[in-house]
N, C-alpha and C positions, 0 to 999 in steps of 0.2 A: 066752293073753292074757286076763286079766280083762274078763269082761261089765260097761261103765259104769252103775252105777247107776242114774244120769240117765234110763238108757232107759227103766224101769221107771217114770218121773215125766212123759212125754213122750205128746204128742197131738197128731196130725194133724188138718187141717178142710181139706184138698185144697189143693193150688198152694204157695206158703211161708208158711201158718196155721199155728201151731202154740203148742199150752198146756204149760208145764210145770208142773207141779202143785208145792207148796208145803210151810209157806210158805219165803218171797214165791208166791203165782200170779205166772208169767211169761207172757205173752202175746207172739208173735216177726210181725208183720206180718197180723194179725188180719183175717181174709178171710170172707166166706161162713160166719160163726159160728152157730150154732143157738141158736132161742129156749132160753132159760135156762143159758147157758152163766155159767159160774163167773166171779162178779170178779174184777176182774184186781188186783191191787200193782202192778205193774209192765207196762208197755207201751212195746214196744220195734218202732221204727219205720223201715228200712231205707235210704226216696227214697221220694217224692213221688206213683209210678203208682197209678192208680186202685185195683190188685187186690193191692196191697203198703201203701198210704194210703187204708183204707176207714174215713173219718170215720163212717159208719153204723155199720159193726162197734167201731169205737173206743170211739162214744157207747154200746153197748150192752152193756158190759164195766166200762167209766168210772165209779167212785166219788169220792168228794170226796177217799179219801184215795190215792186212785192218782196214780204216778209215769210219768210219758209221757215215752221217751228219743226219739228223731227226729235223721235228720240235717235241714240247714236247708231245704231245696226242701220237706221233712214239715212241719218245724216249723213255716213259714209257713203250712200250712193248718186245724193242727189248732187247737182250743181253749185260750187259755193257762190256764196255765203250764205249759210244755214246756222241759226240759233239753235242750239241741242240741250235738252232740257234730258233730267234722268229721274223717275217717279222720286217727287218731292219734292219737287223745285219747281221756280213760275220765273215769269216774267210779262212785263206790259208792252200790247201792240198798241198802238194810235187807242189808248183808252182802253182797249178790251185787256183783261186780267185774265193771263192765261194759267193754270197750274195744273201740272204733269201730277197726273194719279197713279198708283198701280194697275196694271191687265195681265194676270198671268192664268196659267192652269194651275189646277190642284194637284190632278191623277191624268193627266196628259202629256204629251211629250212635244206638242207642237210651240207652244208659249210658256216654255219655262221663267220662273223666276229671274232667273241671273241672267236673261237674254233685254230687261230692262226695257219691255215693251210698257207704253203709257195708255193712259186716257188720257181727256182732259177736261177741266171742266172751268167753261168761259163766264166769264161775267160781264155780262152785253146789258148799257143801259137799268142796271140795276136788277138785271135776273140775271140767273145763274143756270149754265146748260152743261148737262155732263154727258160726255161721249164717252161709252165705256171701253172704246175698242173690243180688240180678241182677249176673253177673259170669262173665268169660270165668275161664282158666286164668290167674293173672298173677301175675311175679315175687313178690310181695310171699307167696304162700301159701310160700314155701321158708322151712323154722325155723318156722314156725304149728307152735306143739305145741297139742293137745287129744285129749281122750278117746273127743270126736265130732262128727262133722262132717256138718252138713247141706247138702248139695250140688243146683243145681240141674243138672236134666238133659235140656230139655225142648228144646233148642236155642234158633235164630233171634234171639232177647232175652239166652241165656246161654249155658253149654258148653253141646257135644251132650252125650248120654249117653256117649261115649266120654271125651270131652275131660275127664268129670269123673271119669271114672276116673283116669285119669292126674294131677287134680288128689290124688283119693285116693290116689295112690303118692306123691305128692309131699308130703302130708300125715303121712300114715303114723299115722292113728287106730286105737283101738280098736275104732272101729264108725263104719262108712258108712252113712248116709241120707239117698237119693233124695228130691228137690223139684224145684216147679215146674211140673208136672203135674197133669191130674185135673180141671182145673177148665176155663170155655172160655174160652181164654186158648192154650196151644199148653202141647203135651206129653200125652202117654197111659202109663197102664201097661206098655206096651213098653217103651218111654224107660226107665224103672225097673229093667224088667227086663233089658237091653241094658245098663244101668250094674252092674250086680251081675252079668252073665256076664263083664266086662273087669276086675274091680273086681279088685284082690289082696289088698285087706283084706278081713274082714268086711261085711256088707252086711245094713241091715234094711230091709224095706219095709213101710210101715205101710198099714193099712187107714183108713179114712175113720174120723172118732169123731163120731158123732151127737150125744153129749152132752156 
């Protein structure tokens, strides 16, 4: 199976931070960013939690001609103009094909359903990368094609690390990567590494990216 490109354009900043290098700069729930992190095109916004909705890291990324996607519980907090998308619906940044997935809990209370938290999953250059946000294992991932899939792992808030392996069998990517972790918040590099010993796909684990 072919190594996704994408990977090679891809950066972690702990928990579900992460830059994808351009262009467009992708920006996927911007967390704990470090001074002089690259501007963003594009910022893309999950639900509303503090450490997924960091208006600090947002504004510190944020140029006049950046694009902020948000589901609505996001959008009402950020700065307008903000495009709001509600699982099911997409729309096109500078080329990239965004479209809002479901992220909910099953038997949790943190990310209900009707709170209309997203994924989403981009189509960069002709692969396809799906962010799953905060979210259990749930019908809707069956038929999710993409190239790769960022999965959290961290439990309590999402799957455990087991649960998201099984979401990766049920995915069937070309490359799994562990989120949700790292940060204090809940989940550790076990978590990581417990999803990549269940995992039956591919599995990358990234390192922290300073810059």
């Amino acid at each position: 199976m072919a190594r996704p490109a994408l990977l090679d354009k891809l950066h972690w900043y702990v928990h579900d931070s992460f830059r994808l290098d351009g262009p467009p700069v992708i920006y996927l729930d911007p967390f704990h960013l470090p001074e002089g992190s690259p501007a963003a095109d594009l910022i893309l916004v999950s639900h509303d939690h503090f450490d997924h909705c960091s208006l600090e890291d947002i504004k510190r990324i944020r140029r006049p001609t950046t694009v902020v996607v948000a589901n609505p519980s996001a959008a009402a907090k950020i700065k307008r103009p903000v495009t709001t998308l509600l699982p099911g619906q997409e729309t096109t940044v500078a080329g990239v094909r965004i479209e809002a997935v479901p992220a909910y809990n099953l038997d949790k209370p943190f990310h209900p359903r009707e709170a209309n938290g997203i994924g989403f999953v981009l189509t960069v250059a002709g692969e396809r990368l799906y962010f799953a946000g905060d979210t259990d294992l749930i019908p809707e991932m069956t038929g999710l094609a993409c190239d790769l899939a960022l999965l959290p792992v961290g439990g309590k808030y999402t799957m455990t690390a087991e649960e998201a392996a099984r979401a990766a069998g049920t995915i069937h990517p070309k490359m799994a990567i562990p989120m949700h972790y790292g940060a204090d918040v809940i989940g550790t590099r076990a978590d990581a590494e417990t999803f990549r010993r269940h995992c039956s796909v591919p599995v990358t684990i990234f390192e922290v990216d300073a810059a």
